[in-house]
Structure formats: C-alpha cells, structure tokens
C-alpha positions as CSV (number, residue, x, y, z in Angstrom):
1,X,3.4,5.2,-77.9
2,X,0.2,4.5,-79.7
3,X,-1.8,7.4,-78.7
4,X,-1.4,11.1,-79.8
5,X,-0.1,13.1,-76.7
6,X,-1.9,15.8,-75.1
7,X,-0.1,19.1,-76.2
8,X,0.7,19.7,-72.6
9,X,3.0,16.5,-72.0
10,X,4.8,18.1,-75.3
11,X,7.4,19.9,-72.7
12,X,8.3,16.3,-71.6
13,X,8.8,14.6,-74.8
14,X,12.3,12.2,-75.0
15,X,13.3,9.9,-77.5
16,X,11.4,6.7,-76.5
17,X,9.6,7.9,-74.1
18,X,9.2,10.7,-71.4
19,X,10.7,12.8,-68.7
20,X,10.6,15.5,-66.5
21,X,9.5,16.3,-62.9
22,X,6.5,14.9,-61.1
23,X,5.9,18.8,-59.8
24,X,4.8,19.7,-63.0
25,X,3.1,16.1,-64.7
26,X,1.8,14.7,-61.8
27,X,1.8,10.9,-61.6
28,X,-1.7,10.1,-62.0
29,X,-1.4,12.0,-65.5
30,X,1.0,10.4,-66.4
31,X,0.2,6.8,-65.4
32,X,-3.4,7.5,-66.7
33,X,-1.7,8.8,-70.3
34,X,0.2,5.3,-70.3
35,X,-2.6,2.8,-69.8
36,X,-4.7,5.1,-72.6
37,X,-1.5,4.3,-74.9
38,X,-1.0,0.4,-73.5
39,X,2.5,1.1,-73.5
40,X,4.8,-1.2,-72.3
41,X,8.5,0.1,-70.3
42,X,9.8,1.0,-67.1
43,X,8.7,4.7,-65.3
44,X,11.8,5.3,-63.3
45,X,10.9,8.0,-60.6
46,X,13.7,9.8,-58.1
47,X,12.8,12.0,-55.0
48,X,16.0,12.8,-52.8
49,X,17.9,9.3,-52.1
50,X,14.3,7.3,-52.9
51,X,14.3,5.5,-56.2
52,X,11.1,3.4,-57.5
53,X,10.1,1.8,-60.6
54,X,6.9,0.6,-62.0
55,X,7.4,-1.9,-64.8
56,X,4.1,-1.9,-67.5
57,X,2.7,-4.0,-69.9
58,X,0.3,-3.2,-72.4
59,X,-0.8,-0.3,-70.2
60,X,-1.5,-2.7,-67.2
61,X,1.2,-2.5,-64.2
62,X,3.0,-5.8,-63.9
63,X,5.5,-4.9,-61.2
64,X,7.3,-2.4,-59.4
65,X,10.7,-2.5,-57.3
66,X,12.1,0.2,-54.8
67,X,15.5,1.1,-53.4
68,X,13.7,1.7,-49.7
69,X,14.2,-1.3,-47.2
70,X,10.7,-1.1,-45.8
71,X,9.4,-1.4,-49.5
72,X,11.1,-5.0,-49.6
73,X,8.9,-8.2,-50.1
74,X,10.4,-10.0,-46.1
75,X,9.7,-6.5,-44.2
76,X,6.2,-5.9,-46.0
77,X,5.4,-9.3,-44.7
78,X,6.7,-8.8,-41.4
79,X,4.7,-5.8,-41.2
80,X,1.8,-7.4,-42.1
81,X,1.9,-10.3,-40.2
82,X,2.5,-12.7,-42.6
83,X,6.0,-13.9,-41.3
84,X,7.8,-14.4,-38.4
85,X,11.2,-12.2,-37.8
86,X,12.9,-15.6,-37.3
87,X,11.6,-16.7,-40.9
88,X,12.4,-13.7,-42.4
89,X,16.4,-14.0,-41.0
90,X,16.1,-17.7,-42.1
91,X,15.4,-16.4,-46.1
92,X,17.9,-13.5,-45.2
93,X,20.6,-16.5,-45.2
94,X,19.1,-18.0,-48.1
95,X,19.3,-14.9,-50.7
96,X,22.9,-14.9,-49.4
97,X,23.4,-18.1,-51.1
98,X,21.8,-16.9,-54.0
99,X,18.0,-18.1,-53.4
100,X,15.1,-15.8,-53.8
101,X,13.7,-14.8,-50.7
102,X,9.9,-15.8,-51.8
103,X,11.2,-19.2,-52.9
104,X,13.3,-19.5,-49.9
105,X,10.3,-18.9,-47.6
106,X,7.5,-21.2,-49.4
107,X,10.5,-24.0,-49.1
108,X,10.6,-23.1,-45.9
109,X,7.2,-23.5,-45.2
110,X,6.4,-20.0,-43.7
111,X,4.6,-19.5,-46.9
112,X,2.2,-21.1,-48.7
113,X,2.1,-20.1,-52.8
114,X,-0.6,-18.5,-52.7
115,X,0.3,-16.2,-50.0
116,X,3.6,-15.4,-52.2
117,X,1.8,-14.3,-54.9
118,X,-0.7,-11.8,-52.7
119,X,2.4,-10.9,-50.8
120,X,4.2,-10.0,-54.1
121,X,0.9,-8.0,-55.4
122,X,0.6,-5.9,-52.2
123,X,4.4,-5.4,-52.1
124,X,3.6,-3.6,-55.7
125,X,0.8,-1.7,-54.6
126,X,2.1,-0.3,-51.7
127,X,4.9,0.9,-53.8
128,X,3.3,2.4,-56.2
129,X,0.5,4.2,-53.9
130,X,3.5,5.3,-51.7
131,X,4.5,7.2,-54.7
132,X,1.6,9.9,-54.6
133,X,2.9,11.1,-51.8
134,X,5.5,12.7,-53.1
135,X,5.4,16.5,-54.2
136,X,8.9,16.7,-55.6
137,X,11.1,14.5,-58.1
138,X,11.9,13.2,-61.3
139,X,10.4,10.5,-63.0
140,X,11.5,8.9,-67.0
141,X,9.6,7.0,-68.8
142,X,11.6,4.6,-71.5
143,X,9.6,2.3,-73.9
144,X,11.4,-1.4,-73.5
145,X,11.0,-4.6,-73.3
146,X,10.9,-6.0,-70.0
147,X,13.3,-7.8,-67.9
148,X,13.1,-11.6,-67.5
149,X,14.4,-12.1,-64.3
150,X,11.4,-11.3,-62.3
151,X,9.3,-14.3,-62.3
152,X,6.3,-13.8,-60.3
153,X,4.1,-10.4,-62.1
154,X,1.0,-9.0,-61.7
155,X,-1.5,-7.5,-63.5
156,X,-3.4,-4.3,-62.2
157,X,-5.2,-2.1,-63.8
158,X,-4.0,1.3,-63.5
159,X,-7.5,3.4,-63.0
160,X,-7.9,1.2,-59.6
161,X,-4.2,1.9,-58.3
162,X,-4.7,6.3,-59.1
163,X,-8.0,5.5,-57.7
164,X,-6.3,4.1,-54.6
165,X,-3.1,6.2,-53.7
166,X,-5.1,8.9,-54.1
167,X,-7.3,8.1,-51.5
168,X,-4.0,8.2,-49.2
169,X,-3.4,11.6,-50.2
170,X,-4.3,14.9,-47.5
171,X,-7.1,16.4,-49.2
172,X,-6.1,19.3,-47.6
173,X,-2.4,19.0,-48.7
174,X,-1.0,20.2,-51.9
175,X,-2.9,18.4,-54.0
176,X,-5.3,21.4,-53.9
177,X,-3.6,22.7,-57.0
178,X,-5.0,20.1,-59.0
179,X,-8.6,20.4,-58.0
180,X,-11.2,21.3,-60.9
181,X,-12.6,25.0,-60.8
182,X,-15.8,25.5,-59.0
183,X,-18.0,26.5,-61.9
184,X,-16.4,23.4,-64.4
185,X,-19.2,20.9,-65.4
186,X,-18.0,17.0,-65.6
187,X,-19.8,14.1,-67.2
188,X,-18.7,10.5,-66.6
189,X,-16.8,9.3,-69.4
190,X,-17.0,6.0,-71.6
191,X,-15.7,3.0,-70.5
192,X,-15.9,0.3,-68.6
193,X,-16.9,0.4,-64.4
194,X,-14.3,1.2,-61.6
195,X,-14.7,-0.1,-58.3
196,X,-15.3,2.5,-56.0
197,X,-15.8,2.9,-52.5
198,X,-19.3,4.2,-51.5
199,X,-19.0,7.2,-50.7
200,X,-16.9,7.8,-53.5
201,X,-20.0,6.3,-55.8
202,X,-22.3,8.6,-53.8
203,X,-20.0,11.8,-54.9
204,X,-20.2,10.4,-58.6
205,X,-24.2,9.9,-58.7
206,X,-24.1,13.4,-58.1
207,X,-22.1,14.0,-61.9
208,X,-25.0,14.5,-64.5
209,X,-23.3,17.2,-67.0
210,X,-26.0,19.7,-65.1
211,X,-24.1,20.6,-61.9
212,X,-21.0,22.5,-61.8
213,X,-18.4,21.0,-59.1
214,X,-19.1,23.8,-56.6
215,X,-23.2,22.5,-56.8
216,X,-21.7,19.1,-56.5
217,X,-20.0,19.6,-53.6
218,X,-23.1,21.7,-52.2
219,X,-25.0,17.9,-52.1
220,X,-21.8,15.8,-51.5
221,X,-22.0,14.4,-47.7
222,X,-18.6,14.3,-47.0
223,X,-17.5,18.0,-47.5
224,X,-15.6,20.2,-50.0
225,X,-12.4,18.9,-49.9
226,X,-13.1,15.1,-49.7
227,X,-15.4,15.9,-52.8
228,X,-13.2,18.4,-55.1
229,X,-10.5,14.9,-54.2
230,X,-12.2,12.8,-55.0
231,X,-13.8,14.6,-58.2
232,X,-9.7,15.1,-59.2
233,X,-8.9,11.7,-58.6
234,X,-11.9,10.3,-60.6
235,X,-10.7,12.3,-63.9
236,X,-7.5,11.5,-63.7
237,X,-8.6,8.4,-63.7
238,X,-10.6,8.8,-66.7
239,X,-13.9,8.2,-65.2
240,X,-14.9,11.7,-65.6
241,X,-14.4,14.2,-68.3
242,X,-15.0,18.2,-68.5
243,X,-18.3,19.2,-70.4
244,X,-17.7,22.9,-70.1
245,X,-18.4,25.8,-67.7
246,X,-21.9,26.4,-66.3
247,X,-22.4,30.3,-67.2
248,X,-24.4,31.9,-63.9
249,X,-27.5,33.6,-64.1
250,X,-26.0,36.9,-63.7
251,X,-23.5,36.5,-66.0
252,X,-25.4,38.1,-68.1
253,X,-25.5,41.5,-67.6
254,X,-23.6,42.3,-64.7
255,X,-20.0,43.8,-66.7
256,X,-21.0,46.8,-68.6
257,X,-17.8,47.8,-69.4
258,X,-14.5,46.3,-70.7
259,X,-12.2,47.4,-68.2
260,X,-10.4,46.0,-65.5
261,X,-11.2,48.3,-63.0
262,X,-14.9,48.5,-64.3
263,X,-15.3,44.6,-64.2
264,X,-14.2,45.0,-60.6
265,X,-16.6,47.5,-59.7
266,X,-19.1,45.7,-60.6
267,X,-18.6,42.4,-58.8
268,X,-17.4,44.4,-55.9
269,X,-21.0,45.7,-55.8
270,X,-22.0,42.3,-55.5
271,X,-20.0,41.3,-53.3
272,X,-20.2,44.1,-50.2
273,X,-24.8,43.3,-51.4
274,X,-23.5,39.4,-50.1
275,X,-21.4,41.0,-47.2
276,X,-24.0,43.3,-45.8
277,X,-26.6,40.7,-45.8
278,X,-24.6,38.4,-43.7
279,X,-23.6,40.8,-41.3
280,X,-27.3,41.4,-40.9
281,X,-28.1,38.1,-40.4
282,X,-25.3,36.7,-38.6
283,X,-23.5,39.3,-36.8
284,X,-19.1,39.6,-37.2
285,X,-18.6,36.4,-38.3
286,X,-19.6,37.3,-41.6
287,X,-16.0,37.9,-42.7
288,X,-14.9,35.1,-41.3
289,X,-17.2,32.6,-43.5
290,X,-16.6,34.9,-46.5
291,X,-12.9,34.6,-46.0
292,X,-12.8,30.7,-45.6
293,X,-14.1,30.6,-48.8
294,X,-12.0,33.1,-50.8
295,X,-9.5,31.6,-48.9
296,X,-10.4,28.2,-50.7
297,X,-9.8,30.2,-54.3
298,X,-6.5,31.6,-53.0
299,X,-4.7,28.4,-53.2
300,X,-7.3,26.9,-56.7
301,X,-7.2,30.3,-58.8
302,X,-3.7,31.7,-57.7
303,X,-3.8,33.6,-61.4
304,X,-6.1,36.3,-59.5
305,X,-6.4,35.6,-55.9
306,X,-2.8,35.3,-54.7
307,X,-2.6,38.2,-51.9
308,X,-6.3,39.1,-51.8
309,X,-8.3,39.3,-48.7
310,X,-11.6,41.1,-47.6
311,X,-11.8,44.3,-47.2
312,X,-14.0,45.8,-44.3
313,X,-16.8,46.2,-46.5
314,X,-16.5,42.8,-48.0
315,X,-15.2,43.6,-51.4
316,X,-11.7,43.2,-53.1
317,X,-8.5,45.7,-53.8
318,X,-8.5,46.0,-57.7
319,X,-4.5,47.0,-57.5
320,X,-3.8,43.8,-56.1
321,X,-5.7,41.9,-58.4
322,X,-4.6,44.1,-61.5
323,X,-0.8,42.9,-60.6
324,X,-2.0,39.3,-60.6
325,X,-3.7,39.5,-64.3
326,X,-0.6,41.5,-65.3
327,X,1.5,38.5,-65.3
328,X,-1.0,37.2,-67.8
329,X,-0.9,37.8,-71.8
330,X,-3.1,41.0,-72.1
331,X,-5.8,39.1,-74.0
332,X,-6.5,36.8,-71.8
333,X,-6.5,39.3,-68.8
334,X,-10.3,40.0,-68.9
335,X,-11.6,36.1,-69.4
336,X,-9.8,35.3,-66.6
337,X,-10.6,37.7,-64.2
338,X,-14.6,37.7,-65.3
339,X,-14.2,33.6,-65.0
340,X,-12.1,34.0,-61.5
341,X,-14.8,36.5,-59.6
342,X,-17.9,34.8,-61.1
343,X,-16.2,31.6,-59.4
344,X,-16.2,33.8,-56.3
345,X,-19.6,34.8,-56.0
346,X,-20.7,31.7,-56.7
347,X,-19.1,30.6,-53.6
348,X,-20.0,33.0,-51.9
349,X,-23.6,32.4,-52.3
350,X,-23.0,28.9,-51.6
351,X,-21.8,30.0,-48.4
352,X,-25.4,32.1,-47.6
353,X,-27.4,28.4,-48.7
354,X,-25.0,26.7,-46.2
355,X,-25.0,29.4,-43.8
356,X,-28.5,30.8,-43.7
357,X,-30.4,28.2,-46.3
358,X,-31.9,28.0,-49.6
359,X,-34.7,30.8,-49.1
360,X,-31.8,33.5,-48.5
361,X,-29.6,32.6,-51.4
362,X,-32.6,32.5,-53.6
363,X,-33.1,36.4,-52.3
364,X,-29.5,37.7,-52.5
365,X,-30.1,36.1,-56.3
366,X,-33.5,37.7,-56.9
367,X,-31.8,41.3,-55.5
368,X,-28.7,40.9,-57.4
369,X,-30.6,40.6,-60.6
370,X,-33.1,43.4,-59.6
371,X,-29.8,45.8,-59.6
C-alpha cells in the first residue's frame, strides 16, 4: 500500500495486505483507506455461510462476485425486469455447455450489449451495498494482481458506493456506534465533489467548521438520526474531516475541583436547574424528553453512560458513573467524564430550544452562568 496507515488499522496489519473483523474496522473505513492508497487486490469478506468479494484497481472498484444465488447476474435481472424466466433457463442451458450466461443471453437476443454492461455494473453494486448490512464477519484484504477471466469490469468510485450502502443502512440500527460526538466540529475536506442527494447536500451546507454536529443537527430538516448518518457516512467518505471540539460557554468555570465526585456535583447542579425548569413549563413529561436524549448518549458515549438514567430530580448517580470511568486508564478518567457531561447538557439544552424555543434556552444559559 502506498499510503501510511492510520495507527488504528495497525491491529489488522498482514503480510500483503489486511485482516480482521468488519465488527471492529467497519467497511466503509476500510474501503475509504483503500481508494486513499489506490491499491489494487481482492477484499474477501465472510459472515456465516455468505462469502463476497470486491476486486479493486487503483483504488477504484472494478468488480465484485458473491456466493449468494440472488446476488447472481440471471436472478438480478429477473428481479429487475430485465429478463424473462424463460430466457434466463435458456442461458441456464448455455453456461452448462460452458457459455457465459451474459454472452449466452445477448446471442440470444434477450439482451442487448448495452443492457449487459448496466446489468453487470448493478449486479456489483448491489453486492457491494448489500455488504453494509452486515454487523458481524471477517473480511482480508490481499494485494494482487487481478484475475483475467472476468471480461466485462467496471469502474466506480468508491466515495459514491460508501455514500450509497450507507443510505440503506437503519439509522436507528447499530450503526449508532459510529456516529460523531455531539460537540465534534467537522469541516469539508479537499477534494473533488460527490454526488449527493439533496437532502444529504442540505445537511452538508450546514458544515462550516463553526457548528458542532449537535448544532448541525439542531438546523438539519430531516432529524437527529438521518443527520448524525448522514454526517458519519459523509466522513467516511472523506468529504468531511474533524476540526476539533467546540468548548461551551460554561465550560469555563463550572468544575472547581479536580475530583470525580466534585465534577459531578457540579454538572448535577446544572442539570436538576434544566430539569426544574421543564417541569415548570411543561408539566411530567419533562423526564421523559430529558431521557430520550440521554438515552441518545447511552448507546454514542457508552464509556460513561452505560446504565445511567434520571434520577427524580433530574440529575445522575456518581457511583454508576464512577464504575464506568474505572474501566478507563486513571488519566484519562477526568477528560472524559468533563467531555461526556458537557456533551449532555448540551443536549439537554437543545432539548429546551426544541421543546420550549430559543428565548428559554437563551435563559437556562444566562442563569446557569449567573450561578
């Protein structure tokens, strides 16, 4: 490969290539990590009795094969219309004498050239996008020349296809993992133009290195998850890049002490302020709008949020999240906890602007920094 690898594919390093499960390199990184380093092999990936390759050149996927029957060329274009189930059992006969079944049906008529070709190129997309469904398996990547035998390629570029079997992914699935922390700012990155749908070029208008993802997602029209999605999908197609973290306001004063348990305190005090002024303006279901959000962090920030809920008065249980940091090395136990509750109230506060408008999270911020 031509490129230096990020230290964290390091783990996955092989002779000649790379290898290691999808779980814990997801695709996209590692298809995006192959075009940046034009390299040219076959990614073999295995989940249960599936088995799928993409074959690349130059960083530019030329084709892809599948073990799956509905993943073969004649079925694809049954499904889509394109044959008949008579002329697909005629080219059936014709691979059995040792024809190709694309050749077989353009001798056959069923097919003009051209419709070969495009039948070929979505038979390789649909593979490949069918491929970011899957949460579990194995994939190997081996540098090599590639094999002759396949005579009709394509050329694709590999930002469009992540682009693309992302969009087929359940926003609300596990791919919630992967989505970038609420107070991360992104900036598009050099290079040339995607083609995006748009609503997905609405999402990116709103990326100027000034708004964090959670203010992004505050002016996105099509809702958090669809947005922190799409925000994922667009970096790992290398669209967008990280610029930092946006430091809130009141993260400036609001710790007065180094410990845990102090650190906790003092957002706590923030967060039953947030609490009690929702329950004043909006009755019980507060904690319920409260919750859907920390709920949200739960499955983003596991590090500190796994097992947390409300309490009554709106604030957190410091023992629970003391056991979370302790699986952490001690010195990073504070950074993360100050970065994982400031992401909090900043949700929280985007919950009052979406709850009660503008004018009342401008007050809980005026009061907060009046404490």
């Amino acid at each position: 490969m031509t490129t230096t690898l990020p230290k964290r594919f390091e783990p996955f390093i092989v002779p000649g290539g790379l290898k290691g499960q999808i779980s814990e390199l997801p695709l996209p990184d590692i298809l995006q990590h192959l075009r940046l380093a034009r390299s040219t092999g076959i990614l073999s990936l295995v989940s249960g009795g599936a088995r799928k390759a993409v074959y690349l050149s130059e960083g530019r996927v030329v084709f892809a094969s599948s073990n799956l029957p509905n993943d073969r060329l004649g079925e694809i274009l049954i499904h889509e219309g394109k044959i008949t189930v008579e002329e697909y059992e005629a080219s059936i006969k014709a691979i059995s004498k040792g024809k190709r079944q694309g050749k077989a049906l353009v001798e056959m008529g069923a097919l003009s050239p051209k419709d070969l070709w495009e039948g070929v190129q979505f038979q390789v997309k649909e593979i490949v996008y069918s491929i970011f469904q899957w949460d579990e398996g194995q994939f190997h990547f081996e540098e090599s020349s590639l094999p002759e035998k396949e005579r009709i390629t394509v050329d694709l570029d590999i930002r469009d296809l992540i682009l693309a079997g992302l969009r087929r992914v359940d926003a609300a699935g596990r791919i919630q993992s992967r989505y970038p922390e609420g107070d991360l700012l992104l900036e598009r990155a050099p290079g040339e133009e995607v083609r995006l749908e748009p609503y997905e070029a609405h999402v990116l208008k709103l990326v100027d290195g000034e708004r964090s993802v959670l203010e992004v997602c505050r002016e996105s029209e099509i809702g958090d998850n669809e947005t922190l999605k799409l925000l994922y999908a667009l970096a790992a197609a290398g669209v967008l890049r990280a610029k930092g973290k946006k430091v809130y306001a009141l993260d400036q004063d609001f710790v007065p002490e180094d410990t845990l348990y102090a650190i906790v305190s003092s957002f706590n005090q923030m967060y039953a302020f947030v609490f009690r002024y929702m329950v004043r303006e909006v009755g019980p279901i507060a904690e319920n709008v409260l919750e859907k959000y920390l709920g949200a962090l739960r499955e983003s920030r596991k590090d500190v949020f796994t097992g947390t809920k409300l309490l009554k008065d709106g604030t957190l249980d410091p023992a629970v999240l003391e056991r979370n940091l302790n699986r952490a090395p001690e010195d990073q136990q504070r950074p993360l906890l100050v970065d994982a509750l400031n992401e909090l109230l900043y949700a929280e506060l985007l919950a009052v602007k979406r709850t009660l408008g503008a004018d009342h999270e401008a007050s809980i911020i005026r009061a907060l920094k009046e404490r």
